[in-house]
C-alpha positions, 0 to 999 in steps of 0.5 A: 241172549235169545230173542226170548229173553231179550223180549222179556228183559226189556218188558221188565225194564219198562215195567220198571221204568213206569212201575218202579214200586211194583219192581221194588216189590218183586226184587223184596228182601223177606226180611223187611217183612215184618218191619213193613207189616208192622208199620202199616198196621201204625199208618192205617192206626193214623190214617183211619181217624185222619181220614174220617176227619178229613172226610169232615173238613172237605164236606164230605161223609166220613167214610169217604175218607176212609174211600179216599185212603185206601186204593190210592194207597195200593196205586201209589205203592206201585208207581211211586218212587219213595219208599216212604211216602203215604198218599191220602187226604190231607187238611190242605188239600181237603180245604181246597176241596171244600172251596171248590165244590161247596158253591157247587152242589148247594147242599146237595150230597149226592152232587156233592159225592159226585163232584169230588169224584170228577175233581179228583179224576180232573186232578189225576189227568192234570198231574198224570199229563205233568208228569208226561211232558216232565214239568215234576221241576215245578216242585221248586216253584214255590218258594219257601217263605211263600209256602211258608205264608200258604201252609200258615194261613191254611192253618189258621183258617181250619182252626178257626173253621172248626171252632164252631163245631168244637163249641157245638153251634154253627158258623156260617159266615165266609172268610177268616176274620168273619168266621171269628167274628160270628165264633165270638158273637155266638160264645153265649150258645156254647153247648158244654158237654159238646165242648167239654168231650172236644176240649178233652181230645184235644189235650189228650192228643197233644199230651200223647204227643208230647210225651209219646210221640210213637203211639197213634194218638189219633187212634187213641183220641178216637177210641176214647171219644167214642167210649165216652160217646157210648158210656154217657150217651152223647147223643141224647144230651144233644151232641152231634155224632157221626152216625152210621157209618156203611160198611164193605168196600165201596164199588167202582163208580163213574160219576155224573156232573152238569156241563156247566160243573167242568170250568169251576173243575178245571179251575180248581183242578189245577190250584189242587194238582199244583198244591198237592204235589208241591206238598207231596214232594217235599214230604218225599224229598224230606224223607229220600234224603234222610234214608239216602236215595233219590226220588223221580219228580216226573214219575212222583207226578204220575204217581199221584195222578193215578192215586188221584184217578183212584180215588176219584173211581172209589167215591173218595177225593183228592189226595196228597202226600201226607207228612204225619203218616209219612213220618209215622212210616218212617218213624216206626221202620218201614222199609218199602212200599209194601207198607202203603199196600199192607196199609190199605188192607188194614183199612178195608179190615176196619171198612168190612168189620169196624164201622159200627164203633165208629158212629158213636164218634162225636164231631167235636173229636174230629174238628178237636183232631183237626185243629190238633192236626194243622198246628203242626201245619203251622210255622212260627219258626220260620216266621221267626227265622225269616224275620231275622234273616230277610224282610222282603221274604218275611213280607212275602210270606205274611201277605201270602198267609192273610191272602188265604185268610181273607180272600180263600183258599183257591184265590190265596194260591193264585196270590201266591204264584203271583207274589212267586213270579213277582218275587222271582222277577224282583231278584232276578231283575236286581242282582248281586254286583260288586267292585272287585280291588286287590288285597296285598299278598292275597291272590285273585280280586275281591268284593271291597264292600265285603273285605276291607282290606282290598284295594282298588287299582287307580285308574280302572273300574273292575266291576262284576255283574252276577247274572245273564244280561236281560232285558229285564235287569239292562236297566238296573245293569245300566244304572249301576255302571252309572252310579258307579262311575260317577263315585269313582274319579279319573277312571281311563278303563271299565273292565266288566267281569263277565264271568258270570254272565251266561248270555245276552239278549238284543233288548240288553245288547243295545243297552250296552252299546249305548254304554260303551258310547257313553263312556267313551264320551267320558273318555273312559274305555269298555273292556270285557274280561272272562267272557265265555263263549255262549255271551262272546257269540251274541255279543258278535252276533249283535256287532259289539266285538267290531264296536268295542274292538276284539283287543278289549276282550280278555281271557281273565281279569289278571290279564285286563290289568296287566294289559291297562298297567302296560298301557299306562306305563307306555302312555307315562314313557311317551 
């Protein structure tokens, strides 16, 4: 190999390694081709409505959400890893958006534009950094049922955000239980043409939804809005309309922003960064495993940090993973991520020759698109599943849920990771123990809560403890060796099962040895079995194999029962 070629061969493998779609595209099959053109035309059938109405919901004119879809697209086609994953804006994270720079820019556009540039930027850096110094294992961090809990009360607080505009009057009120409250004082100023075009689209999208899944109903949904739009002049019966609509693709643009702007930036920032790409990846996760291959979460987190600087630069905001363009993807046979960018040129065909149509679309078809939207975001199932399945989870996801309703958005996720540490702590500091017995003519010890038929041996305690010994579980460890003890009668030897016991820590290691003296004092003997190797060195670091005895420690718990059975044979004899 010459040093040519070498030089080469190696700048493809980091072209690879940091833009593994634009590798997958110059290795393309042409016979995806028309699979992908085809389900980019579908996608951008979607994400064009989809993105006005999001555009709507973060406070911004509408076609900044048709900004905030196309570069990102493009970007992500070639630094993202899944193969079906479309990026743009999404109801979540356009919620977050309008929390964050509405008391900001105080009605002002133009700052507000600007702001939602800085946001998506601050966003991108965040997430570009993340993926760098490889925190993409913050994907799990959140747990399902408090995912659950946030996706549930972002829903709700949408829906009923946009019933005002449905309705055709204003709310002006802060919070869930607010906003409904004024919703109801205020049904007398129903404008009914308004909410008679709103509640059409409405049923036409979940009919079209129910009974053809694989049409683009919000395309559909949107032609007909503005064809009624035109033949019965909304307008001039009084109700609102998206007006014009500028056409052409928007130019690069470096925002300006106030000094005392970047904290409540940051801040929001990182809420958004961790939100969107917790939702990002388990739409990509869903659909890698379905179509049997694996995703990089490190790489995914740039991916999106890029999208994100992207359509900060292109006048857009703050974009994500979107599970019901990504389905349509998959739905309709895209193949590579070659979708994503034929996509986006769909769009700029609809951002260069299409806009004018789309002044005459009433904003109550966006709050009905919307609304039709995040029910999908919204899971009864799971509610229902956790309720069966676990109390303190279903508990946990219902606060999480009215944390988002009542408090906000921004501070319903810090809520969320609150209650995840705390949830994890919880668990963590209160694990699964047992006390193992025989069962006659079945090999190896068994749990005798869970089998019935297994016997304990008289004279010895076998006791499991499923975790690392820590200084946040040593008490609970301690008070069930306690409790244990002083349910069992004449006990002459304890044996820990440490097998699953990966290591200690000093705060742990003291709390054992104070046990070990304690049941001594009873008269009853510690003994260690299935010890491995990273726990056995810090319990000798820590001067507990000299206090205990090196002859009570043993390899397996059969062995520890032999060796008791032995002692108590001699201890008979003599």
């Amino acid at each position: 190999m010459t040093k040519t070629h070498q030089i080469r061969t190696n700048r493809r493998q980091q072209i690879s390694r940091w833009m593994p779609g634009l590798a997958a595209i110059r290795n393309y099959n042409s016979a995806w081709l028309q699979s992908d053109l085809i389900a980019g035309l579908s996608v951008a059938a979607v994400a064009v409505p989809i993105g006005i109405a999001c555009a709507s919901l973060a406070g911004l004119p509408p076609v900044h959400g048709l900004y905030a879809s196309i570069l990102p697209l493009i970007v992500y086609a070639l630094f993202g890893t899944s193969r079906q994953l479309i990026v743009g804006p999404d109801t979540a994270t356009c919620s977050l958006v309008a929390t964050t720079l509405a008391p900001l820019a105080i009605g002002d556009m133009t700052r507000y534009v600007s702001l939602s540039m800085v946001l998506a930027m601050l966003v991108g850096i965040f997430c570009i950094i993340g993926g760098l110094i490889r925190l993409g294992f913050l994907t799990n961090f959140l747990s399902r049922p408090i995912l659950t809990g946030y996706l549930n009360g972002i829903a709700l607080s949408i829906i009923v955000g946009q019933l005002g505009k449905l309705f055709g009057f204003s709310l002006q009120s802060d919070g869930f239980f607010h906003l409904l409250a004024e919703f109801f004082s205020k049904l007398d100023q129903t404008h009914w043409p308004t909410l008679a075009v709103g509640l059409s689209v409405f049923f036409l999208l979940r009919i079209l939804k129910h009974f053809a899944p694989k049409l683009p109903s919000a395309l559909i949904g949107v032609i007909f809005a503005i064809a009624v739009s035109i033949f019965f002049n909304l307008a001039q019966q009084g109700v609102a309309i998206v007006g014009k609509v500028p056409a052409g693709i928007p130019p690069l643009k470096i925002p300006l922003i106030q000094q005392s702007d970047l904290m409540p930036l940051i801040l929001g920032a990182v809420g958004l960064a961790f939100v969107s790409f917790n939702s990002a990846m388990v739409t990509a996760q869903s659909f890698a495993m379905k179509n049997r291959y694996e995703i990089d979460s490190n790489q995914e987190l740039i991916a999106l940090g890029i999208s994100d600087l992207a359509a900060g630069l292109s006048q857009g905001f703050a974009v994500s993973g979107t599970d019901s363009r990504t389905a349509v993807n998959d739905s309709v046979g895209g193949k590579t991520q070659l979708t994503g960018i034929a996509a986006a040129i769909f769009m700029i065909l609809v951002l260069l020759f299409l806009t004018a149509p789309l002044a005459y679309l009433p904003i109550t078809a966006l709050s009905a698109l919307l609304i039709s939207a995040v029910l999908g975001l919204f899971d009864l199932q799971s509610l229902k599943r956790l309720y069966r399945i676990s109390i303190p989870e279903f508990r946990l996801s219902i606060l999480t849920m009215i944390g988002v309703m009542t408090i906000g958005v921004l501070k319903g996720i810090l809520i969320a990771i609150g209650l995840a540490i705390i949830h994890l702590v919880h668990k963590a500091s209160r694990p699964h123990d047992a006390v193992l017995g025989q069962i006659q003519g079945v090999d190896g010890f068994h749990d005798i809560e869970e089998e019935a038929n297994a016997q304990t041996i008289s004279g010895l305690v076998i006791y499991r403890f499923d975790s690392s010994l820590l200084f946040f579980n040593a008490d609970f460890f301690k008070a069930r060796v306690r409790s244990v003890v002083a349910q069992t009668a004449n006990i002459d030897w304890f044996v820990l099962d440490a097998e699953f016991m990966a290591g200690i820590d000093t705060t742990a290691a003291a709390k054992l040895e104070d046990l070990c003296h304690e049941l001594a004092e009873k008269g009853i003997t510690l003994v260690v079995a299935r010890a491995k190797s990273p726990l056995y060195r810090m319990l000798k670091r820590n001067g507990l194999t000299e206090i205990m005895g090196q002859e009570r420690f043993f390899p397996t718990i059969g062995s520890a029962v032999s060796a008791f059975c032995s002692q108590s044979i001699d201890q008979m004899r003599n």
